[in-house]
N, C-alpha and C positions, 0 to 999 in steps of 0.2 A: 399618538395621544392628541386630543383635540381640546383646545382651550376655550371657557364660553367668556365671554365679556359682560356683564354688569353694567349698565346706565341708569345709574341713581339724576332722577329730575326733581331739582329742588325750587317749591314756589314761592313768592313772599308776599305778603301783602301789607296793607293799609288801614288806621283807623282815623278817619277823617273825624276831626271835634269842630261843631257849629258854634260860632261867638252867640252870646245871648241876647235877643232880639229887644227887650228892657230894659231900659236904665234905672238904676238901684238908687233911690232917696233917701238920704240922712247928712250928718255932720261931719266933714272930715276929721280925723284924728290922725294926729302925726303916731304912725306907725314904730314900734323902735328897735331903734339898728343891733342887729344882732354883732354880735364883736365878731372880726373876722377870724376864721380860723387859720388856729397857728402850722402854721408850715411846719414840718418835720422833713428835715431833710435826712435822705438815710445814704451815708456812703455805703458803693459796693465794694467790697471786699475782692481784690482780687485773687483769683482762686488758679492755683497752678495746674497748668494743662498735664493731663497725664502723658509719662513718657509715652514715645511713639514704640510700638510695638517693633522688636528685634528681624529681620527675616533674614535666615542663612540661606544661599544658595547650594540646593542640591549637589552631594557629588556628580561629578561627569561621568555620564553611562560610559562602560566601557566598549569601544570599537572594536573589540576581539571575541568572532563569535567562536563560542564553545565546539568544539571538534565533535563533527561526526561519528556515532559509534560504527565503530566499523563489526561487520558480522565475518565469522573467521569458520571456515569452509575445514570440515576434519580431514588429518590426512588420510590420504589412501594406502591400503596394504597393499601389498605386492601379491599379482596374481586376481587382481580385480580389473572389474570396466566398470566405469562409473559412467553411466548415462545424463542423457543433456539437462534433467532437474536435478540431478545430486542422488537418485539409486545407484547402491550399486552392488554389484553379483560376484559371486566367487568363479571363476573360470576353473571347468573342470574340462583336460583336454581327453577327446574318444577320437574315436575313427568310425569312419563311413562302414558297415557290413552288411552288403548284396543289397548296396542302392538306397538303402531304409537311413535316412538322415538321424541321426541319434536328438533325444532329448534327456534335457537335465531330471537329475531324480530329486532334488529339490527345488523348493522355491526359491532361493535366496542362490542358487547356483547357476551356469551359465555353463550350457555345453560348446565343448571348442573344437574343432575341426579344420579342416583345410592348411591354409599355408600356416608358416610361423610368421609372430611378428614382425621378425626382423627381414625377411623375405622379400626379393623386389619384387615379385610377380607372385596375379594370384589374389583371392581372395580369402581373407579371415574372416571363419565363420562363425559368430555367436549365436547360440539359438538358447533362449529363457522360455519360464510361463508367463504367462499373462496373470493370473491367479493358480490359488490350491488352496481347496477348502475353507473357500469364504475369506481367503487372505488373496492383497493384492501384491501382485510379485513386482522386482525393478522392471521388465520387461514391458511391462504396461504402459510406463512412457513413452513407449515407439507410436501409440498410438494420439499423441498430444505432440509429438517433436514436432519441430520447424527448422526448413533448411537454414544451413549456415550456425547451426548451434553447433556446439562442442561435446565430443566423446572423450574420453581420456585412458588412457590402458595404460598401469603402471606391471610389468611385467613381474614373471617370479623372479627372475635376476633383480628387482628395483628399478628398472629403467622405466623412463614415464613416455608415452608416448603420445600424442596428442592428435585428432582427426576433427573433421568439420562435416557434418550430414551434407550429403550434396542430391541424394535423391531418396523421396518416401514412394513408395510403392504397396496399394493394397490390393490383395487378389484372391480370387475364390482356391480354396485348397485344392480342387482338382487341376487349375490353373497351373499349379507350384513346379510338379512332374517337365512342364513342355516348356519351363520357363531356367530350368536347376543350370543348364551351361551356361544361359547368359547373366545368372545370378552370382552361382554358387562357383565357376571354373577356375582354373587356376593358370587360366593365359591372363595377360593384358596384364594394365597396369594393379601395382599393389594397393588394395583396398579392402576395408572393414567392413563386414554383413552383419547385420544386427535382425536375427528372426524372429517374431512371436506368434499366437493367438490372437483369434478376436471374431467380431460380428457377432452373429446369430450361433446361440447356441442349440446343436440339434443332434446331441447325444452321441452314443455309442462311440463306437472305437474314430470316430472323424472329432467327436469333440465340438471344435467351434467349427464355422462355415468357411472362416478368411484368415489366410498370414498374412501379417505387417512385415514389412522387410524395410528397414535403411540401410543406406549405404551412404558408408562416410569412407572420403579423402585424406591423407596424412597430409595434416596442418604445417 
């Protein structure tokens, strides 16, 4: 906001009176004295200053900031994965038959394959949708993860079990075939596969164009 300033110029002047250039002829007369005027003196009244206005000091702010609301995470059923934003899927366990990796028949489900959890070798396979009919499934997250986030698998027994994404991998579906031992095998060490959908979708029985796969580590 911008202030203007005001300069009031104030001027003064003069009326100069000329003495009369004449001198005035006649008889003096004694003039007469007007009686002085009488003084009046007026005492001032002393007048009592108003008290001074009261001023309390403020309470002192308090130095105790208010506590963070803390945001509280639901628990997990037994017999779910709960993926790295908070979806999570019901694990429904199939088996492999003549090669054909099985998928879930729901959205909200998660098909389970391969080793067991507690298994030291070998991979745990989960395979989700990505969508179904215009609904987005848990599975969809594979596709926003980032390494080093957290999966969590609380088993049907209750036991919870905890992993860390260690590698995202996208690849064209025809890719998946010449890729399944070093994915999906159940040598080496024990780890969690996580499969989906995704890309370009271009119909018929292929679906989408590309699987999402992470693989996470036990944390």
């Amino acid at each position: 906001m911008a202030a203007a300033a005001v300069l009031l110029a104030v001027s003064t002047g003069g009326v100069l009176l000329s003495p009369p250039t004449a001198a005035v002829a006649g008889t003096p007369h004694a003039l007469p004295v007007a009686p002085a005027p009488a003084v009046i003196q007026q005492t001032q009244q002393a007048t009592a200053s108003p008290p001074s206005p009261v001023t309390t000091a403020p309470p002192p702010a308090s130095s105790v900031a208010p506590a963070p609301a803390v945001a509280t995470t639901p628990a997990q059923a037994p017999g779910t994965v709960r993926l790295p934003s908070g979806s999570t899927a019901r694990l429904v366990r199939q088996e492999v038959v003549g090669g054909v990796l099985p998928v879930p028949r729901s959205l909200n489900d998660a098909a389970w394959w391969g080793a067991d959890l507690d298994a030291p070798r070998g991979a745990t396979v989960f395979a989700g949708h990505v969508n179904w009919a215009g609904r987005t499934g848990p599975f969809a997250e594979l596709w926003t993860a980032r390494i080093g986030q957290e999966v969590t698998v609380v088993a049907p027994d209750g036991r919870l079990l905890r992993y860390r994404v260690s590698q995202l991998i996208s690849l064209q579906k025809d890719e998946l075939p010449h890729r399944a031992v070093e994915l999906f095998g159940q040598t080496g060490a024990h780890r969690l596969v996580l499969v989906t959908c995704g890309g370009e979708w271009v119909g018929g029985a292929q679906g989408y164009a590309e699987n999402r796969v992470a693989i996470a580590d036990p944390a």
